[in-house]
N, C-alpha and C positions, 0 to 999 in steps of 0.2 A: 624551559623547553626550547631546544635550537630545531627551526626549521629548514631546511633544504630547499631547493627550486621545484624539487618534485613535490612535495608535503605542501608550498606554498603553491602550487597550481591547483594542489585540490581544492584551497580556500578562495580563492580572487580566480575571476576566468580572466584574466590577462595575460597575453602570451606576447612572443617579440614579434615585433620591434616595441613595443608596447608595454613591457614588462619591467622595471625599473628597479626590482627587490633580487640580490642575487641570493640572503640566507635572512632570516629571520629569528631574532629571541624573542619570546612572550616572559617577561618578566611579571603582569598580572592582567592573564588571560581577560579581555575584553578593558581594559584600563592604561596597559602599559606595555612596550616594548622596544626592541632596537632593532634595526635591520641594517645592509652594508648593503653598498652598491659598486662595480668597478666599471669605469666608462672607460670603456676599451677606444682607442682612435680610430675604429670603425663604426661608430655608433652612426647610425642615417643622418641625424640635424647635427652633426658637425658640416656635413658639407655646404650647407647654407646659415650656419648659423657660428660661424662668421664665417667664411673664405678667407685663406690667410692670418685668421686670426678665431682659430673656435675655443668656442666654451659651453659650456650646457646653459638649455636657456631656462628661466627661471623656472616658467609652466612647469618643464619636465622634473625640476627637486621640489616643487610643489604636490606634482602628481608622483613622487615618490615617497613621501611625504604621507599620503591621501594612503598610497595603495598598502603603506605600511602599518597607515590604523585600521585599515579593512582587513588585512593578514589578523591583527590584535583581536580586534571585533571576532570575523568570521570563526575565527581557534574557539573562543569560548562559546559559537552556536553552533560551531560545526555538527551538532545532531541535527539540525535544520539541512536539510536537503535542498529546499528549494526556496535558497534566498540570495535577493542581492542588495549589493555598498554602492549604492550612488550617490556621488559626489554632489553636495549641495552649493557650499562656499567657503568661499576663502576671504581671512580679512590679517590684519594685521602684518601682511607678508614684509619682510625685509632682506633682501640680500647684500651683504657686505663682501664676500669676495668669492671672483670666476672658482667654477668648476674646469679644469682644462682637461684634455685628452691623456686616457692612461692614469687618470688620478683616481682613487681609493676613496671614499665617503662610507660616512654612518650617519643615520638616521635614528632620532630621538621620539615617539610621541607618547604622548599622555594624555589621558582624559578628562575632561573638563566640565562635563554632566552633559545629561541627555531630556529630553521631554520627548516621551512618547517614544519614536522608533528614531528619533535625529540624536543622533550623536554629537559630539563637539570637542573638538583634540586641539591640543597647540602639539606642536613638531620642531624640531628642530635638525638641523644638516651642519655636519663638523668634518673639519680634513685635516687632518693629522690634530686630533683634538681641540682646534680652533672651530670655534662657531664660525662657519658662512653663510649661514640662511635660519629665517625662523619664518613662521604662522599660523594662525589657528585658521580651523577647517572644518565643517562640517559636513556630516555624508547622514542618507538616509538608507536603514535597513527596510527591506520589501521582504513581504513573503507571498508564495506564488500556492 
């Protein structure tokens, strides 16, 4: 199932500048899937992050990362109306090389078990099929 920005707002309340997922696939609803991101060279934390020399900062494919197993997660409860993905932790993170302005990314994540409502993904971030970022993460589902 491919997701769109529209279809992906109904699932995560993240909006921009804050929104880091531009399409979404659920390869196994609540377990797996891939999403794409394009950092256009207006993105806001290029201009600080680095002046003269930007690149996406790691947080940000982290939290793209995050918001890409909550698209995953939320698909398969979306009969839940009244839940949310919050981010617990992150551990194993690595970046191996910059994200720069105008470059193209996909997003990897899979599931790695859950206890209770904690979930637990490694992710992965590729650019032009090279690996440059990986971590696992955990988020906690709430319902309201």
């Amino acid at each position: 199932m491919k997701l769109d920005i529209e279809e992906i707002k109904k699932l995560i309340p993240h909006r921009n500048p804050f929104l880091f997922v531009d399409a979404c696939e659920i390869i196994i609803p609540g377990e797996h899937g891939k999403s794409e991101k394009y950092f256009s060279n207006d993105e806001y934390f290029f201009k600080g992050h680095f002046p003269n020399n930007p690149i996406v900062p790691g947080v940000i494919i982290v939290e793209a990362m995050a918001q890409t197993a909550g698209i995953v997660v939320s698909y398969k409860l979306r009969d839940y109306d009244e839940k949310s993905v919050l981010f617990m932790s992150v551990n194993k993170a690595k970046f191996r090389k910059p994200i720069l302005p105008n470059e193209k990314v996909s997003f990897e994540v899979k599931f790695l078990n859950s206890v209770r409502d904690v979930y637990k993904f490694e992710g992965t971030c590729f650019k032009e099929n090279i690996k440059v970022s990986e971590a696992e993460f955990s988020a906690m589902i709430t319902y309201k």
